[in-house]
PDB file of N, CA, C, O and CB in Angstrom:
ATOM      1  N   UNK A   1      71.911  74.590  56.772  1.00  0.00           N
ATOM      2  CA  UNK A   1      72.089  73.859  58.032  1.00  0.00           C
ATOM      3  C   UNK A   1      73.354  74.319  58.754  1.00  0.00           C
ATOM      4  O   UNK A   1      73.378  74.340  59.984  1.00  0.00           O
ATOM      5  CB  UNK A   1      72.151  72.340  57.770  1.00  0.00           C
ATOM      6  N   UNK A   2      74.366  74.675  58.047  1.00  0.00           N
ATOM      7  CA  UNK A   2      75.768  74.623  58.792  1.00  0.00           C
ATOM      8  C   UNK A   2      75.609  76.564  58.952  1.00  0.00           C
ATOM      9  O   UNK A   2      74.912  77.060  58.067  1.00  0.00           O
ATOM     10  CB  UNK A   2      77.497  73.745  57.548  1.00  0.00           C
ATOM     11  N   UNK A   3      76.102  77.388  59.813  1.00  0.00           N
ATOM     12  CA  UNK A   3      75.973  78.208  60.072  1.00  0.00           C
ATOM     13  C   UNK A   3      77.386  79.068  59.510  1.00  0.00           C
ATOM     14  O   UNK A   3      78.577  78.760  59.473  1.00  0.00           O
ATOM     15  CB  UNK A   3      75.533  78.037  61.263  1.00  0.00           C
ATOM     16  N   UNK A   4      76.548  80.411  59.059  1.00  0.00           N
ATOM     17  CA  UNK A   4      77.862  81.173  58.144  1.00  0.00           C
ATOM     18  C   UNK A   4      79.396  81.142  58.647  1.00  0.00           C
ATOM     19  O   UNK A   4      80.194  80.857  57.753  1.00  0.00           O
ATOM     20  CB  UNK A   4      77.571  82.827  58.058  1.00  0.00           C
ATOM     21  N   UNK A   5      79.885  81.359  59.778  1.00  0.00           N
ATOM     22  CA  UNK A   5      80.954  81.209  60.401  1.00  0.00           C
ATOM     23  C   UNK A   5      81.657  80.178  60.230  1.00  0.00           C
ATOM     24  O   UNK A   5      82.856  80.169  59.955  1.00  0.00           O
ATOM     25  CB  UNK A   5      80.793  81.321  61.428  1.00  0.00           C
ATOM     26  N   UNK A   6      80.960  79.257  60.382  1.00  0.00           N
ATOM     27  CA  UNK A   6      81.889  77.762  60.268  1.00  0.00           C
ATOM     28  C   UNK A   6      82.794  77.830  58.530  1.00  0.00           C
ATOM     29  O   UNK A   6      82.294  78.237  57.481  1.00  0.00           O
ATOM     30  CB  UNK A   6      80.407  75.995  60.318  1.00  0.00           C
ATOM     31  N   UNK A   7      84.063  77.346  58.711  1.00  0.00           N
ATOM     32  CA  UNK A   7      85.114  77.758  57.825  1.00  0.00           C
ATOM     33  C   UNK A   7      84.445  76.684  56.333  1.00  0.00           C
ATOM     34  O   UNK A   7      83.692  75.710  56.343  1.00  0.00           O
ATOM     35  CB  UNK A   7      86.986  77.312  58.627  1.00  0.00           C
ATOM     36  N   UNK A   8      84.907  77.174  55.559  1.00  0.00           N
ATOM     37  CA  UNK A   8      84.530  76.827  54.063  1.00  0.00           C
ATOM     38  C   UNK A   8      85.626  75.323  53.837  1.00  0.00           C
ATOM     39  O   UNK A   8      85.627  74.583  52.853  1.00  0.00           O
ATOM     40  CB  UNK A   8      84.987  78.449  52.784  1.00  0.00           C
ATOM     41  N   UNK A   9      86.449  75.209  55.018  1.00  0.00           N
ATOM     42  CA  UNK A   9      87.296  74.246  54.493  1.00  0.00           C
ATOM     43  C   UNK A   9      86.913  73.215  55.656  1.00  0.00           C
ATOM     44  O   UNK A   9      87.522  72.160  55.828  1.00  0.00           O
ATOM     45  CB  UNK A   9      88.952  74.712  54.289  1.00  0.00           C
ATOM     46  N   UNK A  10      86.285  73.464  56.107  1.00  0.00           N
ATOM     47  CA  UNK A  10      85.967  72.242  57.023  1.00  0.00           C
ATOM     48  C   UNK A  10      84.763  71.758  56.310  1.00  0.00           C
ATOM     49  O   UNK A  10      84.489  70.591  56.591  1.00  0.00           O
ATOM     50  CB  UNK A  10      85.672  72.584  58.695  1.00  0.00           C
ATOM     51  N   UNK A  11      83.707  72.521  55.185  1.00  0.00           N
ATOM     52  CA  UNK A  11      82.993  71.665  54.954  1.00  0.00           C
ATOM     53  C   UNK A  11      82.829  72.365  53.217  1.00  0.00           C
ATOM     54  O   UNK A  11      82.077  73.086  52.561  1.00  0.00           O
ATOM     55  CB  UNK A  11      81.715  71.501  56.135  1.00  0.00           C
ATOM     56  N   UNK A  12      84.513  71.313  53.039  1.00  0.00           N
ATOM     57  CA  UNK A  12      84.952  70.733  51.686  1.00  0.00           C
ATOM     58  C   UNK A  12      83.915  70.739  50.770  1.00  0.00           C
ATOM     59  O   UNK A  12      83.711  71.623  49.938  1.00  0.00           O
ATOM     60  CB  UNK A  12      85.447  69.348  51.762  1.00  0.00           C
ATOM     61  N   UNK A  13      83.014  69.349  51.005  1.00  0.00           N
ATOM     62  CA  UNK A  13      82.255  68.954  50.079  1.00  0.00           C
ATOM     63  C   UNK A  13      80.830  69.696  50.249  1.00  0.00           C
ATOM     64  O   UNK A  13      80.011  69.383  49.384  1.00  0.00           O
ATOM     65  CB  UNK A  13      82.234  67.485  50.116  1.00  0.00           C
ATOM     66  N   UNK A  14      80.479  70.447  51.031  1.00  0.00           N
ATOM     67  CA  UNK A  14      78.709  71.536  51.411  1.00  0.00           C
ATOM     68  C   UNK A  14      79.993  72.843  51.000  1.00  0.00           C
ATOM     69  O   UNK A  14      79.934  73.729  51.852  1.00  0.00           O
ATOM     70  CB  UNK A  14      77.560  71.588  54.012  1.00  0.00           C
ATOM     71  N   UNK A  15      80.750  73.041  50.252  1.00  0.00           N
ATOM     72  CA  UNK A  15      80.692  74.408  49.884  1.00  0.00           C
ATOM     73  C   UNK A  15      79.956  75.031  48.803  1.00  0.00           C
ATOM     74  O   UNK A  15      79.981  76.227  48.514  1.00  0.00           O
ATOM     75  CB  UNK A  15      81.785  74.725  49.694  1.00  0.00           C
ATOM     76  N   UNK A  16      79.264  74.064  48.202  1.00  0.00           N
ATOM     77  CA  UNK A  16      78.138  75.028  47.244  1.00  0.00           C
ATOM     78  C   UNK A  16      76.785  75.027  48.155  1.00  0.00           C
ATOM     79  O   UNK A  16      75.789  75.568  47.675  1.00  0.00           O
ATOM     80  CB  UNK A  16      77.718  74.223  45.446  1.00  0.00           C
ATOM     81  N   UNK A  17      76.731  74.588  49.123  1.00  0.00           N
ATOM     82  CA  UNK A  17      76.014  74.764  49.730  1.00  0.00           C
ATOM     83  C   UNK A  17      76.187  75.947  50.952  1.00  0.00           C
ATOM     84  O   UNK A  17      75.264  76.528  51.522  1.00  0.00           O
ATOM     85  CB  UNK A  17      75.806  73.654  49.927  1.00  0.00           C
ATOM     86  N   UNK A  18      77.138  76.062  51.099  1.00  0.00           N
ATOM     87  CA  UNK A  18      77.840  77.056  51.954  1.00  0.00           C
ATOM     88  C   UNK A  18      77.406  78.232  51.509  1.00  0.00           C
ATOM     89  O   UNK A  18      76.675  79.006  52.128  1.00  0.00           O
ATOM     90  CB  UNK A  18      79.318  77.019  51.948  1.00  0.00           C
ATOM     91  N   UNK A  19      78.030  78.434  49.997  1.00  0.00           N
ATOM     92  CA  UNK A  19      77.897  79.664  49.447  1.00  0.00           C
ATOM     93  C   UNK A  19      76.520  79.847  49.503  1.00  0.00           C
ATOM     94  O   UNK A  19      75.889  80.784  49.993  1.00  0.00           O
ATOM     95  CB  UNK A  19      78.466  79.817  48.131  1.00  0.00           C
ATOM     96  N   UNK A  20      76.213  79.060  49.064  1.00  0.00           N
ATOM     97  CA  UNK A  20      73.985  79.241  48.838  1.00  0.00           C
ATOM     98  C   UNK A  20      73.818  79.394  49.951  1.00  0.00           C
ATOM     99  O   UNK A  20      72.820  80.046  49.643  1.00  0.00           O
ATOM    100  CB  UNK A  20      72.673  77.794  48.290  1.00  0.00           C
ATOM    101  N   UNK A  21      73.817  79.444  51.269  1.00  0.00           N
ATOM    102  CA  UNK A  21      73.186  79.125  52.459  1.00  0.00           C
ATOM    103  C   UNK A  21      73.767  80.781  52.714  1.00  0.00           C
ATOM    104  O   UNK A  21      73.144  81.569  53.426  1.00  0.00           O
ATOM    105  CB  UNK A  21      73.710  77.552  53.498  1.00  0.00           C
ATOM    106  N   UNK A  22      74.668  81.032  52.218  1.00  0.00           N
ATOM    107  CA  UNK A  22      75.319  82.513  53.057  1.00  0.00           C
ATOM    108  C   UNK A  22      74.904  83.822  52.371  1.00  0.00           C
ATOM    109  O   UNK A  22      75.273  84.903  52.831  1.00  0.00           O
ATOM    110  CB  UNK A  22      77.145  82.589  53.051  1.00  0.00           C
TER     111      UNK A  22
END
């Protein structure tokens, strides 16, 4: 949902989701 760019520290708690999503 959140798009690769957006910083890893703004979304603290979706960073395993971050990583998975990227």
């Amino acid at each position: 949902n959140l798009p690769k760019k957006l910083p890893v520290i703004q979304s603290q708690p979706t960073k395993r989701i971050y990583r998975t999503n990227y």
